[in-house]
N, C-alpha and C positions, 0 to 999 in steps of 0.2 A: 034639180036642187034638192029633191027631197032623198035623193039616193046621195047626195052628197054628205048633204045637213045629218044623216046617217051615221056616217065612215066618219064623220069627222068628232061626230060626237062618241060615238064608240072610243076612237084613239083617245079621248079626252079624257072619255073613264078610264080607260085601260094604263095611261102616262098617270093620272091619277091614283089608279088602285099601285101602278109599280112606286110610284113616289113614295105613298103609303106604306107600302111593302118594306120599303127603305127604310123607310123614317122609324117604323118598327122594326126592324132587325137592329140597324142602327143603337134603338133604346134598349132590345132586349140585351144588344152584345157588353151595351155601356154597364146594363142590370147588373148582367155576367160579371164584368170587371170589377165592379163597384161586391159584387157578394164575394169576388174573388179574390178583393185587397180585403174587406174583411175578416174572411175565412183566414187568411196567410195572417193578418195583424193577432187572430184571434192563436190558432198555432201558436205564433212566436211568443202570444203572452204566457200559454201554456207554457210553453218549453220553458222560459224562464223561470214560472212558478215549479215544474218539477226539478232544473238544475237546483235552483237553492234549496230546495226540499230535500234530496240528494245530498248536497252540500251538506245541509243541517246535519242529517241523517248519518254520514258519513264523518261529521265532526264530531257526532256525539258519541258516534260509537270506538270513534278512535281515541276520544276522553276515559269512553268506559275499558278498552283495551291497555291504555297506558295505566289505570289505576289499580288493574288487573295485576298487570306485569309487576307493577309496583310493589303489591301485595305478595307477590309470588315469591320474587326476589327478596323481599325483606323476610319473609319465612325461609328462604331458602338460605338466606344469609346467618340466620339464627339458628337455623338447624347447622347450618357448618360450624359455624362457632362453638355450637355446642360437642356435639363431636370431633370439632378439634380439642377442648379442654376436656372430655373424656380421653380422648387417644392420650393427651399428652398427661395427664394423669395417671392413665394405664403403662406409659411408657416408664416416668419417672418410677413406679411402682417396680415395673419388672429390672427396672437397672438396680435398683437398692437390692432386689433381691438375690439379680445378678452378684452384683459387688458384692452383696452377705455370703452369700454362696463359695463365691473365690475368695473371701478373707477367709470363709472355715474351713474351706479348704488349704490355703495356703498355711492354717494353722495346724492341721491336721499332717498336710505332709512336714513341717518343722520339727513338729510331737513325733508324728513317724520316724523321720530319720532321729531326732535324738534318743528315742525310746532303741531302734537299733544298732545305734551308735554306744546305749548303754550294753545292751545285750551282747553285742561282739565283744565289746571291752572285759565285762565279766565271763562269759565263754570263756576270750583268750587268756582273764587270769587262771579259770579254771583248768584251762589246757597247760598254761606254766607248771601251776600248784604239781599237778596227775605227771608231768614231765618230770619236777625234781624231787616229786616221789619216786618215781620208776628210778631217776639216776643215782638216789639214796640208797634204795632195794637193790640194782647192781651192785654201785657198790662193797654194799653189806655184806652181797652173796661172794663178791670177790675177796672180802676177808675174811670171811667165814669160809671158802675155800682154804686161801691162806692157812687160816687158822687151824683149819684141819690138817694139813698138811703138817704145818709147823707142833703141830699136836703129834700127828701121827711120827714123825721123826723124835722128838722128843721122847715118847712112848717108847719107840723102836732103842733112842738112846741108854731110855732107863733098865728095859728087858737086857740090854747088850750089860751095863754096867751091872743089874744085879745078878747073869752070872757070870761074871766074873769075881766080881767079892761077895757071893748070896749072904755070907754068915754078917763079915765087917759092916758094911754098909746098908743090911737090910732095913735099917730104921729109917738110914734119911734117903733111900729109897721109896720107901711107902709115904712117908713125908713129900715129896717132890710128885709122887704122883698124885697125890690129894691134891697139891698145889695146881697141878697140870689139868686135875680134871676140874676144878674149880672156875680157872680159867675158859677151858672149854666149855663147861654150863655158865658161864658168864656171858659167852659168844653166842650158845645159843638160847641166852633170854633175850639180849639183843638184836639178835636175827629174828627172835620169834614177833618181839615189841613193833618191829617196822614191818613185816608181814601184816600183824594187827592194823597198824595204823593206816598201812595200805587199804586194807578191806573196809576201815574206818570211811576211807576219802570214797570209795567205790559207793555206797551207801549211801553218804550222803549225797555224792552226783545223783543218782538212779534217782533217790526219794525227790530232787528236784526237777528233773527231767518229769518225772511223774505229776509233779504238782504244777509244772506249767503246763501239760499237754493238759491236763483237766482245766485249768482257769483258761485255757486259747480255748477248748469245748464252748467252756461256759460264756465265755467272749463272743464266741463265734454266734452261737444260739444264737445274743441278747439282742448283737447286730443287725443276724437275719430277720428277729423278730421284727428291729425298728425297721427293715430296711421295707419290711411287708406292710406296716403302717405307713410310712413314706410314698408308698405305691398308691394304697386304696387313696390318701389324703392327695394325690397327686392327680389322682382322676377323676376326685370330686374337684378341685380346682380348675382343671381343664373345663370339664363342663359346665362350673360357671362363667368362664374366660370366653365361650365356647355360644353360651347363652346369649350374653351380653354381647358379641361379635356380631350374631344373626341378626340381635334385634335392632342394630344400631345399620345393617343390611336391610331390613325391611324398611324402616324410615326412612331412608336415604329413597328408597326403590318407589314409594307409595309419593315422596316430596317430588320425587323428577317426574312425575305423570303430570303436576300440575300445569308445565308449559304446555301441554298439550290437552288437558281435559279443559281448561277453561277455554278453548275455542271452538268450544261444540256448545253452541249456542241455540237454541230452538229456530231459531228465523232461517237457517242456514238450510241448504239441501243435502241430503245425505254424500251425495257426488260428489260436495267439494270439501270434505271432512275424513276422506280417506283414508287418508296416509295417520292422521290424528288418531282415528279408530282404531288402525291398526297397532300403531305404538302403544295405545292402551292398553287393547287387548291384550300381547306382547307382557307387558311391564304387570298387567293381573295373573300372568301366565305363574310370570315370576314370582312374584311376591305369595301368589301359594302357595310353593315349592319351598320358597324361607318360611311361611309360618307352621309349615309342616316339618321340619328340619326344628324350628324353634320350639316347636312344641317335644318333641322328641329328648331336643336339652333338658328343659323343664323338666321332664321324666327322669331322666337321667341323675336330676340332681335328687330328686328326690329317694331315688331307690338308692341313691349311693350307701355305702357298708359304712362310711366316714360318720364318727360317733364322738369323736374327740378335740377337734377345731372347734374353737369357742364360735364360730360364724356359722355351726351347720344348724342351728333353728329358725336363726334369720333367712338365710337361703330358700329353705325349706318354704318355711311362710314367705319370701315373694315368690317363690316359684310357684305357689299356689295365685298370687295375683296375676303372674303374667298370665296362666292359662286361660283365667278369665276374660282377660284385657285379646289372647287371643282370640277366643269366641268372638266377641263384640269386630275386632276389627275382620275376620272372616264371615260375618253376616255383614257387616258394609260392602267390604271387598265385591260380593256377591251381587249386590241392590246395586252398585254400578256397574259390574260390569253386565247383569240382566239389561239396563239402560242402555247399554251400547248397539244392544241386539233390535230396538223400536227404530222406525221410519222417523223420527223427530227428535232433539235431542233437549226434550222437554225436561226430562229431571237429571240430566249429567250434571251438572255443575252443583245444584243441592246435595247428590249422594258423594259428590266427589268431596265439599267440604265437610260434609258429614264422618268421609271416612278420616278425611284430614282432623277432625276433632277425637276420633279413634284411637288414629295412627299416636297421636300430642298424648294421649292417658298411657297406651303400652311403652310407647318410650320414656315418661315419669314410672311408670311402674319398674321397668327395668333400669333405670339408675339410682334405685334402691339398692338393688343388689350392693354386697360389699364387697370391700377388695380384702381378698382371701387370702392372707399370708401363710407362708410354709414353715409347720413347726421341726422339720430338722431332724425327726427322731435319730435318723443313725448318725448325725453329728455328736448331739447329745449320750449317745451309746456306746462311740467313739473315746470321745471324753471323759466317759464315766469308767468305761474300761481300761483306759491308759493311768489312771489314779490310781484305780484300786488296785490297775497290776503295778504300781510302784508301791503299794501299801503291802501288799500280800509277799511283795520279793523280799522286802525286809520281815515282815513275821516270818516269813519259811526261813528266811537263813536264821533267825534265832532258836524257831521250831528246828530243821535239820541239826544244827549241832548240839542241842540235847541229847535225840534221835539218834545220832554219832555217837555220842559220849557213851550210851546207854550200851548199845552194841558192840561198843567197844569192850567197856567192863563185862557184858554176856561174854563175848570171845575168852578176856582175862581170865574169868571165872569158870569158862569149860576147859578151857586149857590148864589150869592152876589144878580140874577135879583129872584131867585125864593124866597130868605126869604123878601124880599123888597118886 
């Protein structure tokens, strides 16, 4: 009994201690469960408090991205506008001056040809005149052959009849030849008159021939001179044209960075901003190169030889503001694109509108600039020289035929001393 009463209470502990055993695994597994819907309730609260935080976070920033774009575009819109009404200002400008251009010209070759049209016309009276001189001069010389002839027969006649009657007829013989020679010197004053008058017309050709080859000189100079103002005033207007081109290049170049500098935001990782960095970089690369190129105009305009365009101390004085306005936007330029080079992109977007307030002063300062119209010199040269050579053709032909006249009576008067 007492080995029984043993065993059997032993078992009773032992069904006891596993009952036990049970009943606590049991409680700790339910613990388990119980810490483990927790823990998972407690999770899913989390995750919901980060989604919507995210969410937030992701809403606000795509608020602060679209106000962005907003802003970008409406600058960007305002800058085209505005150089579209620059371009098309500079357009309407070069078409007027186009079209001035071809109306002086068109007037120029009109003047041309009628100015040549006068000039063949009087030539070709001149060549008439000189023709039916020379066919007058034949002529002459053909009757005054004649006349010699008929002279010399006559003579021959008079010789034959005075000897035959020397004594009877002697009288109206010497008579007849008075007559005959009288005649004779009669033909040759007239012979001699149109020789004169000939030499007369030779004269006064030459003395005109002479006085337009000197006033085509003087023509020639006056033109080459304008055409040498025309030049230097041409290349100062290129360079402002020239200026004003680059700087409206730079703007344009520093405004298109903006879709891309404002997404370099500090919170961002340098890893997912790369291609942005790059296009920066890229577009500072550029915009160096124009304000180096722009700066160079700017020189350009100032050293220009051009002294007479009512527009060259305006020029001058903004050429001297843009260079300023260049500085300022080349130490911006700078301050961002050093910023592109930090692990953060803590100050991109302040230097980037910084430069944006740079870029808005050098493009007010360059459309100042004026629009530089072209004074024309060899038009005006043109002009002045087809007047005064209509003015000077008529005093030479009143001067040549005094000139004529004068040479004429010399000829009369050494001829009049050498038959004397």
């Amino acid at each position: 009994m007492g080995a029984n009463g043993s065993t059997e209470d032993y078992n009773a502990i032992a069904e006891e201690t596993r009952n036990y055993q049970i009943q606590e695994a049991a409680r700790r597994k339910e613990h388990l469960e119980a810490l483990e819907r927790q823990d998972a309730k407690r999770r899913e609260t989390l995750a919901e408090t980060t989604r919507a935080q995210l969410a937030a976070a992701e809403a606000e920033q795509k608020r602060k991205d679209e106000m962005q774009q907003k802003m970008m575009e409406s600058n960007l819109a305002a800058q085209v506008a505005r150089n579209k009404r620059i371009d098309n200002a500079q357009n309407q400008q070069n078409l007027n001056i186009e079209k001035e251009i071809e109306n002086s010209n068109n007037w120029l070759d009109k003047q041309r040809t009628a100015n040549q049209a006068v000039m063949a016309q009087r030539y070709t009276d001149h060549q008439n005149v000189l023709t039916r001189e020379k066919e007058r001069l034949t002529e002459t010389e053909i009757r005054l052959e004649n006349n010699l002839v008929d002279a010399k027969k006559m003579l021959e006649n008079t010789q034959n009849q005075f000897n035959d009657d020397k004594i009877g007829y002697h009288e109206k013989k010497v008579q007849q030849m008075n007559e005959n020679a009288s005649k004779i010197e009669l033909l040759v004053s007239q012979t001699t008159n149109l020789v004169l008058e000939q030499e007369k017309n030779d004269i006064v050709h030459k003395l005109a021939i002479q006085g337009m080859e000197q006033r085509t000189i003087l023509n020639r100079g006056a033109i080459i001179q304008a055409q040498s103002l025309d030049s230097v005033e041409r290349e100062f207007i290129d360079a402002v044209n020239s200026t004003r081109q680059k700087g409206n290049e730079v703007a344009n170049s520093i405004s298109r960075m903006g879709s891309y500098a404002f997404q370099l935001k500090p919170e961002d990782p340098v890893w997912s901003r790369t291609s942005q960095v790059a296009y920066c970089k890229k577009e500072i690369q550029k915009v160096d190169l124009l304000l180096e190129v722009l700066s160079d105009n700017t020189e350009e305009i100032s050293k220009q030889r051009e002294n007479r365009n009512q527009e060259v101390l305006r020029c001058h004085a903004v050429a001297c503001l843009i260079q300023n306005a260049i500085t300022t936007v080349r130490n911006s330029l700078n301050q961002f694109g050093a910023s592109l080079q930090e692990n953060t992109f803590t100050n991109c977007i302040g230097y980037y509108t910084d430069l944006l307030e740079k870029n808005k002063t050098l493009t007010d300062v360059i459309v100042q600039l004026p629009a530089v119209s072209r004074s024309n010199h060899t038009t005006s040269a043109i002009m002045y020289s087809s007047q005064r050579f209509a003015i000077d053709v008529q005093n030479d032909r009143l001067a040549l035929e005094q000139k004529g006249q004068l040479a004429l009576q010399n000829m009369i008067n050494g001829n009049g001393g050498n038959t004397t």
